[in-house]
C-alpha positions in Angstrom: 113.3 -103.5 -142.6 112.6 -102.7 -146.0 111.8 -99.0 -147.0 107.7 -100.1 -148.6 106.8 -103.3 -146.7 103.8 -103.4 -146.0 103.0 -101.4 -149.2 100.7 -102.8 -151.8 101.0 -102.3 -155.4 99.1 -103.4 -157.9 100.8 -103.3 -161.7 98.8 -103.4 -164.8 101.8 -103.3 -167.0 103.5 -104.5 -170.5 106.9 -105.1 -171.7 109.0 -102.1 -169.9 107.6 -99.1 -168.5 105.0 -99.9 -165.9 106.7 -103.2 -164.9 110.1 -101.3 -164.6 108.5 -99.1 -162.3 106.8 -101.9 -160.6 109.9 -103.8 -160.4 111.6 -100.7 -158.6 109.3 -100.5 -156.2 109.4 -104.6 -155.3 113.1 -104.0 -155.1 112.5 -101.6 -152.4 110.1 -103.9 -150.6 106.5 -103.8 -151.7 104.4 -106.3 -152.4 103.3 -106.0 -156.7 100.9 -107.9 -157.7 100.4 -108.4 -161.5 97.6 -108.6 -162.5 97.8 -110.1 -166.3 95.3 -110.8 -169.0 94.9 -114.8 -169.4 95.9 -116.7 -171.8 98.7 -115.1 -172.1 99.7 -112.1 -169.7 102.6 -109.5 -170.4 103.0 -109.7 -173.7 106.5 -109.3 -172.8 106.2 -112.9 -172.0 106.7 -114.0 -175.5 110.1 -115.5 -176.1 110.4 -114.4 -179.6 111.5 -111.1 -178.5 115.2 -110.8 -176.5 114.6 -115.3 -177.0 116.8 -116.5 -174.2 116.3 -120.5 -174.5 112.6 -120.6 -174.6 112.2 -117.6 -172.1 112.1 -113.9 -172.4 114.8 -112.1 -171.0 112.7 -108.6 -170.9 109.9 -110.7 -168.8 112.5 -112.1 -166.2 114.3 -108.6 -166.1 111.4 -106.2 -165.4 109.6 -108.8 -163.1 111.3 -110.4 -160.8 109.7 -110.0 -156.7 106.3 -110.1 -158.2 103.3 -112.1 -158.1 101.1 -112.4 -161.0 97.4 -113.1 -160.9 95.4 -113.7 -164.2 92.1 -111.7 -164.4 90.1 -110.6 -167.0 89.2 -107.2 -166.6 86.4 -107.6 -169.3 84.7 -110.4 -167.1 82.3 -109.0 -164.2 83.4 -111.8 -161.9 87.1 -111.2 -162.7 86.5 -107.4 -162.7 84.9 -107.6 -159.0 88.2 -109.6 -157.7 90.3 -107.0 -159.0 88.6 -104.7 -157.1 88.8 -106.2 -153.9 92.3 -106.2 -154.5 92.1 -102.4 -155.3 90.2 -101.2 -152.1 93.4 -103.0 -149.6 96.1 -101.4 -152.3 98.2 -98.4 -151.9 99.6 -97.9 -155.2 97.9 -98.9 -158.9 100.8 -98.6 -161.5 99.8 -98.9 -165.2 100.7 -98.3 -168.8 97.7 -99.4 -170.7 96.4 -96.9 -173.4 93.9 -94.3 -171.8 90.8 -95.5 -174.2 91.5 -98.8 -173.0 91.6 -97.9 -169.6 88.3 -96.1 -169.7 86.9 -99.0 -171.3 87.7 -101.4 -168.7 86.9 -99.2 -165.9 90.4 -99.2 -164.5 91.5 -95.6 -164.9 92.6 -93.2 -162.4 88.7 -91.6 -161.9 87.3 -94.9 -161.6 89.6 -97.1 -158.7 90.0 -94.0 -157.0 86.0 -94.1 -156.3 86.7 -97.7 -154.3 89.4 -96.1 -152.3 90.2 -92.7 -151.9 93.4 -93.4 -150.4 94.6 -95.1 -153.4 97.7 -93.7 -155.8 97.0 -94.2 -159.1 100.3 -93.9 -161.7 99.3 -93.4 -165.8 102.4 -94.3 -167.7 101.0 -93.1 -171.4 102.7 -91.7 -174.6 101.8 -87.9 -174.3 99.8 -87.9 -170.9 96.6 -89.4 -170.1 94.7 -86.5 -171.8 96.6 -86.0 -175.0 94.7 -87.1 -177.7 97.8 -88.5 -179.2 98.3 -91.1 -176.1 95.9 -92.9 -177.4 97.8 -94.3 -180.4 100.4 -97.5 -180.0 103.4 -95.3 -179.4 107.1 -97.2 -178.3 110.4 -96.2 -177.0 111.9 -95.6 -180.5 108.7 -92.9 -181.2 110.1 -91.0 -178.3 113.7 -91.0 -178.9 112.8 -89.6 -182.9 110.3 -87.1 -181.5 112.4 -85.3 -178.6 115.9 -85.1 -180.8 117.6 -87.9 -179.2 118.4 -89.7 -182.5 120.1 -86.8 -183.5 122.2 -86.1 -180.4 123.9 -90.1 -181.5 127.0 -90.6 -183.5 128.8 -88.0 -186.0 127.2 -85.2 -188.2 127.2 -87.3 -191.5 125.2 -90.3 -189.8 121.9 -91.6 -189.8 119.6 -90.7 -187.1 121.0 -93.2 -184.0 118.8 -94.9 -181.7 120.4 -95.6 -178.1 121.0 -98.9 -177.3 118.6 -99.2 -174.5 115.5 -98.4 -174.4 115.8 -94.9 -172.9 112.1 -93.4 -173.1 110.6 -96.4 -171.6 113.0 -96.4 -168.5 112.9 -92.7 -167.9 109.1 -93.4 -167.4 109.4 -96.3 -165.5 111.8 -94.0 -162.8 109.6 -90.9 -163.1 106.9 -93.4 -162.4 108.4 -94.9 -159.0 109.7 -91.3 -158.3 106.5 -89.8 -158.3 104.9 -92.7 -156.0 107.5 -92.4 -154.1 106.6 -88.9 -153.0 103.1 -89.0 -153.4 103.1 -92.5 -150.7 104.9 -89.7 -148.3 102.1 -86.8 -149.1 99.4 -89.6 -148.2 101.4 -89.4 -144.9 101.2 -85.9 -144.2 97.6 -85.6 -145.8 95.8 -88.8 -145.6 94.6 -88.3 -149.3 95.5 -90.1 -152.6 97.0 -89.1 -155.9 96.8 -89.5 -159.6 100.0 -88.9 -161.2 100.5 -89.2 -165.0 103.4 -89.5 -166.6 103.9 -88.9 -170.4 107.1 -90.8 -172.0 107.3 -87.9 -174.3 107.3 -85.2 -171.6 110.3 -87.6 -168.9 112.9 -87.6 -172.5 112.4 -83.8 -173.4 113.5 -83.9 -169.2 115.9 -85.6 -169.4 117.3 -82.3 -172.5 118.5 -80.8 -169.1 121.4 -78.2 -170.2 121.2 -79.0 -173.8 117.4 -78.2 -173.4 118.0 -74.9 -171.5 121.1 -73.5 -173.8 118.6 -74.0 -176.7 115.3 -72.2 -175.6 117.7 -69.3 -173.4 120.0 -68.7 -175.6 119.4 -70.3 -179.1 122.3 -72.4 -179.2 121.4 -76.1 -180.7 123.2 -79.3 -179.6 125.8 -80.6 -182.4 126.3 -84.1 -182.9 130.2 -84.9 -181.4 130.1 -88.6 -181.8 132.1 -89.2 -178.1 133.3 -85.9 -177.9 131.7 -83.1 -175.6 130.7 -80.4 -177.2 131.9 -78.0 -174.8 134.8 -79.6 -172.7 137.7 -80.7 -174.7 139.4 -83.2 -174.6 136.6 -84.9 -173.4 136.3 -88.2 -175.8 137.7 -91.7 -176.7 141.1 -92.4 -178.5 142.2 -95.3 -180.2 145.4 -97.0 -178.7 147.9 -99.2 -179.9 145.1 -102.4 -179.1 141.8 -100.5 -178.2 139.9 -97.3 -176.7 140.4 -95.2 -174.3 138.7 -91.8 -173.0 139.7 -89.1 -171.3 137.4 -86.7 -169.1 139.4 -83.0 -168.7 136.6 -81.5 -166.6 139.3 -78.6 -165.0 142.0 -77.1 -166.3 144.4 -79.2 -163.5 143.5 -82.5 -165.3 144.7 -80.8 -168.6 147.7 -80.0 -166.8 148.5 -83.5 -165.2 147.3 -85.0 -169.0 150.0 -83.1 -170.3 152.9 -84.5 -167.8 151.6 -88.3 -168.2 151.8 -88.3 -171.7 155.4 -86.4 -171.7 153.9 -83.4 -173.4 154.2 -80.5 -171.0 154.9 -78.2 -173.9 151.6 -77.7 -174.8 151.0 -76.4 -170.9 152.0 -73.1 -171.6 150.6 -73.7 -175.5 148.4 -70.8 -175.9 146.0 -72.5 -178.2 145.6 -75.3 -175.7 145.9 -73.7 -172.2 142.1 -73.3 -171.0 138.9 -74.7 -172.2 137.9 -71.5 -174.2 141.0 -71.5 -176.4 141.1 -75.7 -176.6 137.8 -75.3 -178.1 138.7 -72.7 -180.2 141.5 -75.0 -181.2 139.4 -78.6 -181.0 140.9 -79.9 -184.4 144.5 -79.5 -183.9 144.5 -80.7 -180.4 142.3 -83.6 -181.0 145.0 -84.5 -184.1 148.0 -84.1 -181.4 146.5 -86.3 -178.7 145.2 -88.8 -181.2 148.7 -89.6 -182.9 150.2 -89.9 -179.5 147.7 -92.2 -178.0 148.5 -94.3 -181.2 152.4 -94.6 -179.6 150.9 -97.0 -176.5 148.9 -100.3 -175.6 145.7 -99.0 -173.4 146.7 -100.6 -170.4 150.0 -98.2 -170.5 147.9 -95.1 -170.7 146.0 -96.1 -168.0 148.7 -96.6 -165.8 150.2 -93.3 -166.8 147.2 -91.4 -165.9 146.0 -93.1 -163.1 149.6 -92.4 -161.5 148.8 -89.0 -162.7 145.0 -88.4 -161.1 143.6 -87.9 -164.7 140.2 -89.2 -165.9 140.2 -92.0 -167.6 139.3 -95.3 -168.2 139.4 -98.2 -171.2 136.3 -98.4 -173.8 134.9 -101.8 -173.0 132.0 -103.9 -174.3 128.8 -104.7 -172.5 130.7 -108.4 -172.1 134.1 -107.1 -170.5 131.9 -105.1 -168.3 129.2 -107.6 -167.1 132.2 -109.9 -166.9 134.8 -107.4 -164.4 131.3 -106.9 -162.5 130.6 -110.3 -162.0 134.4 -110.8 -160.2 134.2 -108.1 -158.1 133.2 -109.3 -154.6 131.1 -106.2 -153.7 129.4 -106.0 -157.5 125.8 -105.6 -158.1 125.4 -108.8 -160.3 123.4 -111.3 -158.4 122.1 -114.9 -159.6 119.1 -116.7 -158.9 118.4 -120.4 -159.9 115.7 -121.3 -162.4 114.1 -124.8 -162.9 114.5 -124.4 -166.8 117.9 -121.8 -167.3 119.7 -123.2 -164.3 120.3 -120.0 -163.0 120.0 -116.3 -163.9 122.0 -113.9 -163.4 121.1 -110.3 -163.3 122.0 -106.4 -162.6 120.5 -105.7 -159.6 119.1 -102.2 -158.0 121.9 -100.0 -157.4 120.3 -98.2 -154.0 122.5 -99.2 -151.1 121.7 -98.5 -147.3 123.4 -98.5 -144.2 120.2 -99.3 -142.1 117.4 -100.4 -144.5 117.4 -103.5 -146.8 116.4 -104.1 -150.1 114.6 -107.4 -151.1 116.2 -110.4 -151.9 116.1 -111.8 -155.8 112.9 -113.9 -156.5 112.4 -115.1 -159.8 109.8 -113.5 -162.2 106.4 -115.4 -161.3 104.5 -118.1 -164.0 101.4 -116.9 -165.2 98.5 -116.4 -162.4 101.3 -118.5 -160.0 99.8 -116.7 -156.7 96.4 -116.9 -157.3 95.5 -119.5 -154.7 97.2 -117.5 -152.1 96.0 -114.5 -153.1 92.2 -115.2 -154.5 91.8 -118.3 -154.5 91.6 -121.7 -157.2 91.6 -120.6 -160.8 88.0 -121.4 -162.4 87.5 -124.8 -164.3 86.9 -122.9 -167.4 90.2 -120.3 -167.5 93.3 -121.4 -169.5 96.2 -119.8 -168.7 99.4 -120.0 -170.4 103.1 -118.5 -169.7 104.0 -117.6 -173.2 102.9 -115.7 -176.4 
């Protein structure tokens, strides 16, 4: 079986953090139901953001094992439907701004009213009761605000934005994580659960040790570019035809680094032979290992230190990675065909269980496509339309 058939989940979501979270939780089984403002739903929908031949990547990504019902939550007649809907659901998942939640009589206060056994999940900027959640506030706000930017790239650089949208799918996992546990407290108790999660509050989380050495001890996080800042070497080197890193977690690796590289003088090398005194010593080692990774092709470093049990591993693009994962016969790409694309191909969830199953690939669902089996016809007078 699958770990939440039988559960029902009901998404209010846009663009990436709600439906992310809904979209882990359809991996795992659960029914979500979308339920999307007409005429145009997610306003991820629109195809002029991540355009992928008429179709929005970010709306095919996050939304796949959906259904999607069109409802106006401004209507009375559409409101009462979604309510119906809300008394047999487990789970409500949302990201809509607080205010506007209020206003529409779909926050956590108000559904739980029509079933107390419901689990209501607030994604929101600063929490649900921040007054700052209730301005427009996106993934790129987050990363500036809690430091990230300046953890990116060398001392001298701009502030660096990650290249994926990191705040929104933190809260989009914190999101399914906290269902998750509150669906097994609903078990033991027989009550519901609001749960509000602010984006700012899942990236200053995710801080972990650099967070903790900074408030116990004062020490703030330099910027190392790929470099650790307290494990050297630890960091990518340029090769004869590429990039390669090197991971010296224990002082064994540093040992069987030296031997693969033919450079067991530096063993005994006092300035080199334990983490404290390599760090001490960061520059000139990094300047040694540098000019001799310069001496090879990457693919004879790799051999060298694979023979050698050393951490390590070529720098490759996004393509050469999607592209090695796509040939191996056990990898986690998986494609699903599509009456306009042909067929798309996507990473899929990365759980794997010996007993339990996750749910089969289904594409992203067309604008109120379920309604009939759901609800019922759409009215004569509602126009609906699949993109922006």
């Amino acid at each position: 079986m699958k770990p939440l058939e039988g559960v029902l989940v009901l998404e209010l979501g846009q663009v990436v953090a709600a439906p992310y979270a809904g979209l882990l939780l359809a991996d795992l089984g659960a029914e979500v139901i979308k339920i999307e403002r007409p005429p145009f739903g997610d306003s991820a929908r629109d195809p002029q953001v991540t355009g992928m031949r008429g179709q929005s990547a970010t709306f095919l990504t996050f939304n796949r094992n959906k259904k999607s019902i069109a409802l106006d939550l401004s209507d009375d007649g559409d409101y009462a439907t979604f309510l119906e809907l809300v008394v047999r659901a487990d789970v409500v998942v949302s990201n809509l701004l607080p205010l506007a939640a209020r206003k529409l009589k779909v926050d956590s206060a108000s559904l739980r009213r029509q079933n107390e056994r419901l689990i209501t999940c607030t994604i929101s900027s600063f929490g649900s009761e921040a007054t700052e959640s209730e301005k427009p506030s996106y993934d790129l706000v987050h990363q500036a605000l809690t430091g990230f930017m300046m953890l990116n790239g060398q001392k001298s650089d701009p502030p660096t934005r990650m290249g994926i949208p990191i705040a929104d799918l933190a809260s989009g996992l914190f999101a399914a994580y906290g269902i998750l546990a509150a669906l097994q407290g609903r078990h033991l108790t027989g009550q519901g659960e609001e749960i509000d999660i602010s984006m700012y509050e899942c990236m200053l989380s995710l801080l972990t040790y650099q967070a903790t050495m900074y408030l116990t001890a004062g020490v703030e996080p330099q910027r190392m570019g790929s470099a650790h800042e307290h494990v050297v070497p630890w960091q990518a080197f340029r090769t004869v035809d590429g990039w390669i890193v090197v991971a010296i977690r224990a002082n064994h690796f540093w040992v069987a680094l030296c031997q693969a590289m033919r450079m067991e003088h530096l063993i005994d090398d006092l300035r080199f032979h334990e983490n404290k005194s390599r760090l001490e010593n960061r520059i000139e080692l990094e300047s040694i290992l540098a000019a001799k990774f310069l001496t090879d092709h990457t693919d004879g470093w790799l051999k060298r230190l694979s023979d050698s049990g050393v951490p390590a591993a070529k720098v490759r693009t996004v393509p050469e990675a999607l592209d090695a994962e796509i040939l191996r016969p056990d990898g986690i790409v998986r494609s699903t065909p599509h009456p306009d694309l042909g067929e798309i191909k996507t990473v899929a969830n990365p759980v794997r269980f010996s007993e339990m199953e996750l749910a089969e690939h289904d594409l992203a669902p067309e604008l109120d496509q379920h309604r009939e089996s759901l609800i019922g016809p759409v009215p004569k007078n509602r126009k609906v339309s699949s993109n922006g």
